[in-house]
mmCIF file of the N, C-alpha and C atoms, coordinates in Angstrom:
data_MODEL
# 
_entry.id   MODEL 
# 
loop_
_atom_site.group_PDB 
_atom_site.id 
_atom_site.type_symbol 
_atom_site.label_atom_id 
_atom_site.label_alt_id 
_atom_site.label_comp_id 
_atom_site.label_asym_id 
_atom_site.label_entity_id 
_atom_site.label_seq_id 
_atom_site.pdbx_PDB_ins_code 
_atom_site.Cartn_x 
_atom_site.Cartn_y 
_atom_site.Cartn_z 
_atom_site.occupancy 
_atom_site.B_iso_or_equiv 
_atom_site.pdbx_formal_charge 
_atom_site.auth_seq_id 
_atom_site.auth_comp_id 
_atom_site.auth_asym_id 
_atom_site.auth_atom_id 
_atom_site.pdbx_PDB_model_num 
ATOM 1   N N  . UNK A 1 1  ? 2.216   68.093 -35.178 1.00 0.00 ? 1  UNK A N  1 
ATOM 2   C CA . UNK A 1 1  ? 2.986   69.306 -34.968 1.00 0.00 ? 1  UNK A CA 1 
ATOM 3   C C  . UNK A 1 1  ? 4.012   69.031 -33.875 1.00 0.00 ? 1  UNK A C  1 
ATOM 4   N N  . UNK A 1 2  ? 5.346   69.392 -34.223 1.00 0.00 ? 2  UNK A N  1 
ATOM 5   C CA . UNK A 1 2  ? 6.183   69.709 -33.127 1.00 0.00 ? 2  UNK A CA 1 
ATOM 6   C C  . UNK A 1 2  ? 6.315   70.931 -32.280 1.00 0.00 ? 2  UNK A C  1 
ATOM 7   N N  . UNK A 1 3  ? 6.167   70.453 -31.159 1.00 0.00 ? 3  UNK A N  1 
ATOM 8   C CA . UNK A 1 3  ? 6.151   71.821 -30.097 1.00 0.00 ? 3  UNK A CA 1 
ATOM 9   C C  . UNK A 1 3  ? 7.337   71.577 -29.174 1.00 0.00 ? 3  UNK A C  1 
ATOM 10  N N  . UNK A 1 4  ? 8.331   72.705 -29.037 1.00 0.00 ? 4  UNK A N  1 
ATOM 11  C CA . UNK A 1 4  ? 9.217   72.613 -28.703 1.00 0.00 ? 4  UNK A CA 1 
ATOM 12  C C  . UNK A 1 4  ? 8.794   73.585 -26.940 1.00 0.00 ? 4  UNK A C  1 
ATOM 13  N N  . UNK A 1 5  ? 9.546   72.868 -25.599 1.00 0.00 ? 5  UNK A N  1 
ATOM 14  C CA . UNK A 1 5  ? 9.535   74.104 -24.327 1.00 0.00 ? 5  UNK A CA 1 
ATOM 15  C C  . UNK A 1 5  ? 10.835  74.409 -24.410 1.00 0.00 ? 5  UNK A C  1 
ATOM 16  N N  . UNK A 1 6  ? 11.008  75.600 -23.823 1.00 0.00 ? 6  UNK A N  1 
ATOM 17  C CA . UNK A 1 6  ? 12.115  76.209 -24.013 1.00 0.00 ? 6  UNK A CA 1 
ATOM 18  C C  . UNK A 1 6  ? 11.748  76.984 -22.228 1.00 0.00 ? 6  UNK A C  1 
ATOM 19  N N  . UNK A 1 7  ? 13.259  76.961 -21.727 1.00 0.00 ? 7  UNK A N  1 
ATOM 20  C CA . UNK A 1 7  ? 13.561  77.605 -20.440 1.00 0.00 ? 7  UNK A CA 1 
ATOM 21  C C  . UNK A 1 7  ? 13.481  79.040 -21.183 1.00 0.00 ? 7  UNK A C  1 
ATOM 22  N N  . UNK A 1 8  ? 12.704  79.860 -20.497 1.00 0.00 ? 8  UNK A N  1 
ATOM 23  C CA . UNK A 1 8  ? 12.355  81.564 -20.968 1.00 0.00 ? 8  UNK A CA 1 
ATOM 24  C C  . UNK A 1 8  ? 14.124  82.171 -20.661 1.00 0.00 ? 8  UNK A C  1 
ATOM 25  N N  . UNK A 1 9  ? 14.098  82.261 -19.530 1.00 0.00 ? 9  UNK A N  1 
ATOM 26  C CA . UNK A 1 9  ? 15.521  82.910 -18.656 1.00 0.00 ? 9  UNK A CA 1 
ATOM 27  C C  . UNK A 1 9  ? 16.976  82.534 -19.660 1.00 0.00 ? 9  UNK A C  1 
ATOM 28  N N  . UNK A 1 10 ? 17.133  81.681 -20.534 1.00 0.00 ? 10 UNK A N  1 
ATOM 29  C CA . UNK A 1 10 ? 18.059  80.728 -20.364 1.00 0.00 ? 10 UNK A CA 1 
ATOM 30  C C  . UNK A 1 10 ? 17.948  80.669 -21.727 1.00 0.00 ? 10 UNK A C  1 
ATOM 31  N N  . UNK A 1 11 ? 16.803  80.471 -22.884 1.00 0.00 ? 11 UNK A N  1 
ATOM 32  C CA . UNK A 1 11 ? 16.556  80.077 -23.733 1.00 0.00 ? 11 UNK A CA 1 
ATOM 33  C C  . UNK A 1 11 ? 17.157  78.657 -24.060 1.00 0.00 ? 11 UNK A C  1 
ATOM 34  N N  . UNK A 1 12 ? 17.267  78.133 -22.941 1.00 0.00 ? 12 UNK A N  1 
ATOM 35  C CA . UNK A 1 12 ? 17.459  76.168 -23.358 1.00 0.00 ? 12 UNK A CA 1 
ATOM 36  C C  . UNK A 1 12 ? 16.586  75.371 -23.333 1.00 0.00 ? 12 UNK A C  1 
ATOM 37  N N  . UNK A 1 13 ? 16.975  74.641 -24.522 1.00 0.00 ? 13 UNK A N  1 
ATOM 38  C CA . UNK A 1 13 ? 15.330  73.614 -24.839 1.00 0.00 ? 13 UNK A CA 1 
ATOM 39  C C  . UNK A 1 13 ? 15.105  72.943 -23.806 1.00 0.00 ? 13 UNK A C  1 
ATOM 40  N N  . UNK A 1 14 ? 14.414  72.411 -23.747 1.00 0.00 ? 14 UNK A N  1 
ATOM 41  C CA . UNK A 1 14 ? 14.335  71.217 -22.583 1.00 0.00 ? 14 UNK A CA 1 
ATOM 42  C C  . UNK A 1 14 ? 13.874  70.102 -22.945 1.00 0.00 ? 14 UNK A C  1 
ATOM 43  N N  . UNK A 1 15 ? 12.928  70.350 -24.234 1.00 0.00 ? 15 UNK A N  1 
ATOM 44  C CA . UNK A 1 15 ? 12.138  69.200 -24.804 1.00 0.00 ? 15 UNK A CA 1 
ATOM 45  C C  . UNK A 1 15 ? 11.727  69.332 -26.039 1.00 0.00 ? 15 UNK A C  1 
ATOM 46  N N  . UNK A 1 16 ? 11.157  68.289 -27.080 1.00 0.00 ? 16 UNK A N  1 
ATOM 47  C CA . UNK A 1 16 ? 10.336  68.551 -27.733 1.00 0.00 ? 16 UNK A CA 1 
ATOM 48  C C  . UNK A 1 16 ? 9.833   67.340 -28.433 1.00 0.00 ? 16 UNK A C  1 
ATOM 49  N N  . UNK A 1 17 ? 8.032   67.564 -28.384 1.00 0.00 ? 17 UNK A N  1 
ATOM 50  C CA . UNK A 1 17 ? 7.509   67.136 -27.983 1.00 0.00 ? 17 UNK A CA 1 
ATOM 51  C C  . UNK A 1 17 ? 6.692   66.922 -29.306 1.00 0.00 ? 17 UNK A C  1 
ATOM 52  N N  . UNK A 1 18 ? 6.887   65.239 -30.234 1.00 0.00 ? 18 UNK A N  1 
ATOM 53  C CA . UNK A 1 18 ? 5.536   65.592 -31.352 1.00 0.00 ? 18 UNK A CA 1 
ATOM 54  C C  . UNK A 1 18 ? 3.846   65.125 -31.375 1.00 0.00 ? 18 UNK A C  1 
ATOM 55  N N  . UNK A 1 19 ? 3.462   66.120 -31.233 1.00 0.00 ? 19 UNK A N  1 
ATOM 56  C CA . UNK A 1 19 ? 2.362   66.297 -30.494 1.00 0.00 ? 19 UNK A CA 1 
ATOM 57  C C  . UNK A 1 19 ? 1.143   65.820 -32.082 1.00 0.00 ? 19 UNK A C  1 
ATOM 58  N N  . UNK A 1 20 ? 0.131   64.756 -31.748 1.00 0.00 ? 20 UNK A N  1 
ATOM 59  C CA . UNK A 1 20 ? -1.181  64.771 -32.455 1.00 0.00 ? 20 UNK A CA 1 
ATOM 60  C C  . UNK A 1 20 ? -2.326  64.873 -32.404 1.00 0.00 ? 20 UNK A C  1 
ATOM 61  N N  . UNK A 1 21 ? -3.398  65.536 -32.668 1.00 0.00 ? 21 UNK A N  1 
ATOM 62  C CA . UNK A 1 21 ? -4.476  65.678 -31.919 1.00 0.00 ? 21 UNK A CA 1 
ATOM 63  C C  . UNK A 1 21 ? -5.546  65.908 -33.182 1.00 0.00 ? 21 UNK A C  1 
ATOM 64  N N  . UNK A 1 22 ? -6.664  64.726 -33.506 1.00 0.00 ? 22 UNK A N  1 
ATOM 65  C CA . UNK A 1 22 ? -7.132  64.760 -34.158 1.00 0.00 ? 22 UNK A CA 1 
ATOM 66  C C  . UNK A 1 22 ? -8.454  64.714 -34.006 1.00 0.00 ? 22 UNK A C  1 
ATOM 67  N N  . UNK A 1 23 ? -9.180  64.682 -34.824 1.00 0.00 ? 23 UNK A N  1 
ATOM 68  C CA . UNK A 1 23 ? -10.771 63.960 -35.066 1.00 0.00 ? 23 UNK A CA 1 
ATOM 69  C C  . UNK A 1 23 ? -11.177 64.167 -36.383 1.00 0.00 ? 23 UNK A C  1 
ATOM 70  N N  . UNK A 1 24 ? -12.915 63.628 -36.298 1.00 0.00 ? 24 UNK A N  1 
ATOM 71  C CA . UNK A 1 24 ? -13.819 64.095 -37.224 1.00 0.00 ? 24 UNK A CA 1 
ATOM 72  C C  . UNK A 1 24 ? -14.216 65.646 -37.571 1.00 0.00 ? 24 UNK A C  1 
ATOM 73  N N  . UNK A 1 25 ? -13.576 66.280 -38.684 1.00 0.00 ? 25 UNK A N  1 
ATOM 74  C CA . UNK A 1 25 ? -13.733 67.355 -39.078 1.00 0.00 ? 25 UNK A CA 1 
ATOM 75  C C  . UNK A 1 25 ? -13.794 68.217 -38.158 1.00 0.00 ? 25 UNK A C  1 
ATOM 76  N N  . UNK A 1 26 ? -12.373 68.341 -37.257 1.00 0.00 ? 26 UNK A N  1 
ATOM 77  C CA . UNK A 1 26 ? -11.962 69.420 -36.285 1.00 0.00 ? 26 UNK A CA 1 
ATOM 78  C C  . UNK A 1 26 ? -10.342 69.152 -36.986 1.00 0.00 ? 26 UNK A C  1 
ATOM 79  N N  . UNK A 1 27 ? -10.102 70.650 -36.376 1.00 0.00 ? 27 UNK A N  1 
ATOM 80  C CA . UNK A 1 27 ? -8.904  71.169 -36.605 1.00 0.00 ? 27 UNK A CA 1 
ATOM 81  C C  . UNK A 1 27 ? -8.471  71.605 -35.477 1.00 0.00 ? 27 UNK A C  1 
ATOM 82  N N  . UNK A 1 28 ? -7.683  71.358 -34.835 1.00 0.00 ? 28 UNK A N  1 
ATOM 83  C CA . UNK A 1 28 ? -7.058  71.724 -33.170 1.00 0.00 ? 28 UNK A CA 1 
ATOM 84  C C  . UNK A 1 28 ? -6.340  73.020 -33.414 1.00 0.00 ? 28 UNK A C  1 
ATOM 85  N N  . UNK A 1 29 ? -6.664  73.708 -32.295 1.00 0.00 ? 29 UNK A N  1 
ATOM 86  C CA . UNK A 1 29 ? -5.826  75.310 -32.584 1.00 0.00 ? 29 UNK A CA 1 
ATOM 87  C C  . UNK A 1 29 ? -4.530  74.699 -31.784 1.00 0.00 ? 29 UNK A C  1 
ATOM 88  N N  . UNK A 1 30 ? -3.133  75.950 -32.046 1.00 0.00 ? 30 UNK A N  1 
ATOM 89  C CA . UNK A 1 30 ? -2.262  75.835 -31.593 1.00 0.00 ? 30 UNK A CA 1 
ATOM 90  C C  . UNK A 1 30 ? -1.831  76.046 -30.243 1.00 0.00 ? 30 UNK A C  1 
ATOM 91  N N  . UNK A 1 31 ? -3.102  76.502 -29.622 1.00 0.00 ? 31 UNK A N  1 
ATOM 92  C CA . UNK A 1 31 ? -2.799  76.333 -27.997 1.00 0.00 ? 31 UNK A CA 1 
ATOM 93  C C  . UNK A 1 31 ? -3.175  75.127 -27.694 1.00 0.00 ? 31 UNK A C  1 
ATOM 94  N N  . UNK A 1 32 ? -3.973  74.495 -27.821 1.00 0.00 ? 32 UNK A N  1 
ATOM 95  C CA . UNK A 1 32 ? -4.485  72.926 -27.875 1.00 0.00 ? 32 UNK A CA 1 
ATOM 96  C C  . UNK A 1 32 ? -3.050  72.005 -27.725 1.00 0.00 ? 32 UNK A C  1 
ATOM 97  N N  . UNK A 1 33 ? -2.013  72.103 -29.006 1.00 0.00 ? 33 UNK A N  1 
ATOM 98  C CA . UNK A 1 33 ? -1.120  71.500 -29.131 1.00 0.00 ? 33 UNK A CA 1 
ATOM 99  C C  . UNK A 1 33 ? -0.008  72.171 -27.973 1.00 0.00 ? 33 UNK A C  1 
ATOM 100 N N  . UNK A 1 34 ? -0.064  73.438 -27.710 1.00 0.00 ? 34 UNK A N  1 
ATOM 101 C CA . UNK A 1 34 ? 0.627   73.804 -26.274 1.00 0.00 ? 34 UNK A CA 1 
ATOM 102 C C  . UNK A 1 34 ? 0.049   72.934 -25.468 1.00 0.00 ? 34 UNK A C  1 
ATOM 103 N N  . UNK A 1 35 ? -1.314  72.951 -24.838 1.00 0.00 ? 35 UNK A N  1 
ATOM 104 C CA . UNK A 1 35 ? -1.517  72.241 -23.456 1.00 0.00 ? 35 UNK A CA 1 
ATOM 105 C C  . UNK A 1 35 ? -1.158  70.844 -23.669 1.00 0.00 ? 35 UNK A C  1 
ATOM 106 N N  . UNK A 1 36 ? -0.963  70.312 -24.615 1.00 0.00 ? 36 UNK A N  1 
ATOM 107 C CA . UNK A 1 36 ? -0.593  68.681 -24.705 1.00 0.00 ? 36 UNK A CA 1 
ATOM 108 C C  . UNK A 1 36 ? 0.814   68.739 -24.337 1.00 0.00 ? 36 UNK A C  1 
ATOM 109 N N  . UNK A 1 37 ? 1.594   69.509 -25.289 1.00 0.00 ? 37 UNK A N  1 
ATOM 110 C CA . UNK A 1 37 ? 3.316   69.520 -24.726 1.00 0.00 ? 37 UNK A CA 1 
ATOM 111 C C  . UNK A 1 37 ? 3.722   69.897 -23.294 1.00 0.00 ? 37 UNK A C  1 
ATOM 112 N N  . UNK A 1 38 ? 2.932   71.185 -22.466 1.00 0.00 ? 38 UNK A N  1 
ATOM 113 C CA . UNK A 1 38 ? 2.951   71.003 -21.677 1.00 0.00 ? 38 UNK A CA 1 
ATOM 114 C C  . UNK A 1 38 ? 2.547   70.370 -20.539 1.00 0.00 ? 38 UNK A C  1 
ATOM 115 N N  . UNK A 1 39 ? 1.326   69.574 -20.732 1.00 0.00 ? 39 UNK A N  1 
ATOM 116 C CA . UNK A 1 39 ? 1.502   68.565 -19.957 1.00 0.00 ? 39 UNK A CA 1 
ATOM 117 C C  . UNK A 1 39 ? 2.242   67.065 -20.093 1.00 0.00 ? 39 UNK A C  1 
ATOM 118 N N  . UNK A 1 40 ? 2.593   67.210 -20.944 1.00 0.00 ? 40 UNK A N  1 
ATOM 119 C CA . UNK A 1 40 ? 3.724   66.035 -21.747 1.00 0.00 ? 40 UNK A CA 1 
ATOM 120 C C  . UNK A 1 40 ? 4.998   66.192 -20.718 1.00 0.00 ? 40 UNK A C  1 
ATOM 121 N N  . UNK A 1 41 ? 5.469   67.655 -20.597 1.00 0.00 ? 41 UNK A N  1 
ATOM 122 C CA . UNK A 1 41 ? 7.028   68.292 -19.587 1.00 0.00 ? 41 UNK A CA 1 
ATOM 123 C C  . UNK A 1 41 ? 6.459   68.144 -18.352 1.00 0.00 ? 41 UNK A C  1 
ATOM 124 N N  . UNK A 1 42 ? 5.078   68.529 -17.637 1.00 0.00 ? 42 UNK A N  1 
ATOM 125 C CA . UNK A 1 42 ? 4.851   68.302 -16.714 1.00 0.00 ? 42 UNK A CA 1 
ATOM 126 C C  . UNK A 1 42 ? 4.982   67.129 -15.815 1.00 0.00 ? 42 UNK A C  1 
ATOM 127 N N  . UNK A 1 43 ? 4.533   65.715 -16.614 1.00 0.00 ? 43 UNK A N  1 
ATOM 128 C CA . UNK A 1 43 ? 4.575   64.417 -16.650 1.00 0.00 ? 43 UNK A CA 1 
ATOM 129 C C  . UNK A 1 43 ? 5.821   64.191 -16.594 1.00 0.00 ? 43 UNK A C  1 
ATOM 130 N N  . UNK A 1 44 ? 7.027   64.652 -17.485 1.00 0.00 ? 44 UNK A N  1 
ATOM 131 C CA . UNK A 1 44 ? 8.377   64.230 -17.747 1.00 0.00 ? 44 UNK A CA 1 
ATOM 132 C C  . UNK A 1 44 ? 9.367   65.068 -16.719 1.00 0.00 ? 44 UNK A C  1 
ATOM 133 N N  . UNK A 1 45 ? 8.514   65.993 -15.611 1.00 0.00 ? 45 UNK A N  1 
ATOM 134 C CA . UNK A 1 45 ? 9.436   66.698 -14.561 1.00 0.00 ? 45 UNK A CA 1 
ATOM 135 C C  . UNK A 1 45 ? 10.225  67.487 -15.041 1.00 0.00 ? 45 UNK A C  1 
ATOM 136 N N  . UNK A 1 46 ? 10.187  68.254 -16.378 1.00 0.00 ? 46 UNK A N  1 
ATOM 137 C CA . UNK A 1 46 ? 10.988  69.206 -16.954 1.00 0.00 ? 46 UNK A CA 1 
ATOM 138 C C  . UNK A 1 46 ? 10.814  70.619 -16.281 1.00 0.00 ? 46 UNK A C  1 
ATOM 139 N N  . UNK A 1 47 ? 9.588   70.672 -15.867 1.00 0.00 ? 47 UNK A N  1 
ATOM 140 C CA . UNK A 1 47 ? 8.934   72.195 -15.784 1.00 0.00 ? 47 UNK A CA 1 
ATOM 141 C C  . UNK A 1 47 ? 8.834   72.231 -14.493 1.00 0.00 ? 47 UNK A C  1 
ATOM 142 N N  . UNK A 1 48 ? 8.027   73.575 -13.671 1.00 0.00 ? 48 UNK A N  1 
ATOM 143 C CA . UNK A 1 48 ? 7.764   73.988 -12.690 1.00 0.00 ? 48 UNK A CA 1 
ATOM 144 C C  . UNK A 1 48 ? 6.439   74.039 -12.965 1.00 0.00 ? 48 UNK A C  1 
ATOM 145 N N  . UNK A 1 49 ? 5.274   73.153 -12.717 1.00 0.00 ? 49 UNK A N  1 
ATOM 146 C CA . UNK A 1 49 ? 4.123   73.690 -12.869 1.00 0.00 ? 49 UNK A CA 1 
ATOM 147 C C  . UNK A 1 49 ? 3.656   74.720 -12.360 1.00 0.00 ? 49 UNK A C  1 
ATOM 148 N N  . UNK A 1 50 ? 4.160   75.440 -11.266 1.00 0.00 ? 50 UNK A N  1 
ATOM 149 C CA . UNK A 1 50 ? 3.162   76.307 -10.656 1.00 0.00 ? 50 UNK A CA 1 
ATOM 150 C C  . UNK A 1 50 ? 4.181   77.757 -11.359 1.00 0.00 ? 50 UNK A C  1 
ATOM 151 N N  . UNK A 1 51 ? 4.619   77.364 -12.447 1.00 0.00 ? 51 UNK A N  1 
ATOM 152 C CA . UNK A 1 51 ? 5.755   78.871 -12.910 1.00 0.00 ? 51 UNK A CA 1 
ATOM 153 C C  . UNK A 1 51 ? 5.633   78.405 -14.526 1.00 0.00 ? 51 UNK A C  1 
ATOM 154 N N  . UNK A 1 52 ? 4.704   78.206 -14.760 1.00 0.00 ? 52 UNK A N  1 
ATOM 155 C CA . UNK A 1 52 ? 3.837   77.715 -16.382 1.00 0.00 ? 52 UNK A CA 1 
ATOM 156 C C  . UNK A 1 52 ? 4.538   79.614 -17.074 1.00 0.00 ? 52 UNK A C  1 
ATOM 157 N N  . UNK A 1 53 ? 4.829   80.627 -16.848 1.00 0.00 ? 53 UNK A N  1 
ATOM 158 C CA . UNK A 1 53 ? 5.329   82.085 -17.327 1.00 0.00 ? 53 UNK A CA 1 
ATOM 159 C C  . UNK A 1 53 ? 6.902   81.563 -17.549 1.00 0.00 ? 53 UNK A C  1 
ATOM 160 N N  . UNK A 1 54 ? 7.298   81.224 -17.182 1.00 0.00 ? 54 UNK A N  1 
ATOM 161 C CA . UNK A 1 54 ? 9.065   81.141 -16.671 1.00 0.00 ? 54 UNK A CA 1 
ATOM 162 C C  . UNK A 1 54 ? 9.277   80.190 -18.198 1.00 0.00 ? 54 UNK A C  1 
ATOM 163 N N  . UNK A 1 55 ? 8.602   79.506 -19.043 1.00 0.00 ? 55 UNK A N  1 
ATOM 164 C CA . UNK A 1 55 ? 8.754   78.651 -20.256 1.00 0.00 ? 55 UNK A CA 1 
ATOM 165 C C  . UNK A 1 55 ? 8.380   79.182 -21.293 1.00 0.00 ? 55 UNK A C  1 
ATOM 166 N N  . UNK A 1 56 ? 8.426   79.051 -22.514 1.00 0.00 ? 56 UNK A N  1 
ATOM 167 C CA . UNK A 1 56 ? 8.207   79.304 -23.340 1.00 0.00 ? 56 UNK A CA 1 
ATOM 168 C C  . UNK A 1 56 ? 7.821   77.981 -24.560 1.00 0.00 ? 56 UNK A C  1 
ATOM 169 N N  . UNK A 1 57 ? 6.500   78.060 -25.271 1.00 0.00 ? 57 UNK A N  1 
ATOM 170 C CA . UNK A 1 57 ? 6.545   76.757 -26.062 1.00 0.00 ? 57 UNK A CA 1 
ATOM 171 C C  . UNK A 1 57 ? 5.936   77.186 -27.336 1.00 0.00 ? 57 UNK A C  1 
ATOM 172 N N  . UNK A 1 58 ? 6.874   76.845 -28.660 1.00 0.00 ? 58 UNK A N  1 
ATOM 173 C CA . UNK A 1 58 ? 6.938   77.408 -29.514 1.00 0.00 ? 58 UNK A CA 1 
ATOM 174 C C  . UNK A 1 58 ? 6.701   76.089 -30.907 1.00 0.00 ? 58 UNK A C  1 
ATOM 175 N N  . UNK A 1 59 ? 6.272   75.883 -31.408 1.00 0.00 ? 59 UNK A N  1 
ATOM 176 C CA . UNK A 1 59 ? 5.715   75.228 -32.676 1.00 0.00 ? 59 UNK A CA 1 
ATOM 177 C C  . UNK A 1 59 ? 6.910   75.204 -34.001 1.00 0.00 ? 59 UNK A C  1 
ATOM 178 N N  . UNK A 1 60 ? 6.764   74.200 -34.744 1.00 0.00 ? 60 UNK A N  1 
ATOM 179 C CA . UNK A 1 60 ? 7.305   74.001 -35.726 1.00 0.00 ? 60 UNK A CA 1 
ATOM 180 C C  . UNK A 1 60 ? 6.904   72.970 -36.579 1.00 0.00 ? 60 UNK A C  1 
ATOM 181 N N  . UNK A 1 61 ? 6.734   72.984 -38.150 1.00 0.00 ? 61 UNK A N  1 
ATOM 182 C CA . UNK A 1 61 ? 6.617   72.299 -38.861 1.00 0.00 ? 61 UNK A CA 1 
ATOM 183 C C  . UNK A 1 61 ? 7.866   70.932 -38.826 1.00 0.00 ? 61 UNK A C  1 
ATOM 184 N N  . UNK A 1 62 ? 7.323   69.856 -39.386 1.00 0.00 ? 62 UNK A N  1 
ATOM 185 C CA . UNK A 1 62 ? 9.077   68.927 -39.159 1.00 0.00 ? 62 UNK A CA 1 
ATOM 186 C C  . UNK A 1 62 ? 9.174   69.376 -40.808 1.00 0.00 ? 62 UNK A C  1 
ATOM 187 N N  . UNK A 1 63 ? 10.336  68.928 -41.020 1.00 0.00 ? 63 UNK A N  1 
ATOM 188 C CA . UNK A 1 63 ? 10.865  69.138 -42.647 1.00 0.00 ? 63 UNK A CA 1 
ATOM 189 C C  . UNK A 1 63 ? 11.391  68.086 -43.071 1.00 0.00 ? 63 UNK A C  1 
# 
């Protein structure tokens, strides 16, 4: 899944991020694939960690 952050205020991307998260007969929910992207921006100095509200991270199929 691609998960895109997006500046909330601003609506500018900042990143995006294709995120995989697998196993044996689990299915990862879509906040799962949030906390990976955002700690993906966290790592990459995009974000404000301590203002995790101020972003927005939103999902997409690729096509």
């Amino acid at each position: 899944m691609n998960v895109q952050v997006i500046e909330a205020k601003t609506g500018r991307l900042l990143a995006t991020y294709p995120i995989v998260l697998s196993g044996l007969n689990y299915v990862p929910s879509e906040q799962e694939y949030f906390a990976q992207a955002w700690r993906c921006a966290v790592g990459d100095k995009l974000v404000d960690v301590a203002h995790r509200d101020q972003y927005v991270l939103r999902s997409f199929a690729e096509q």
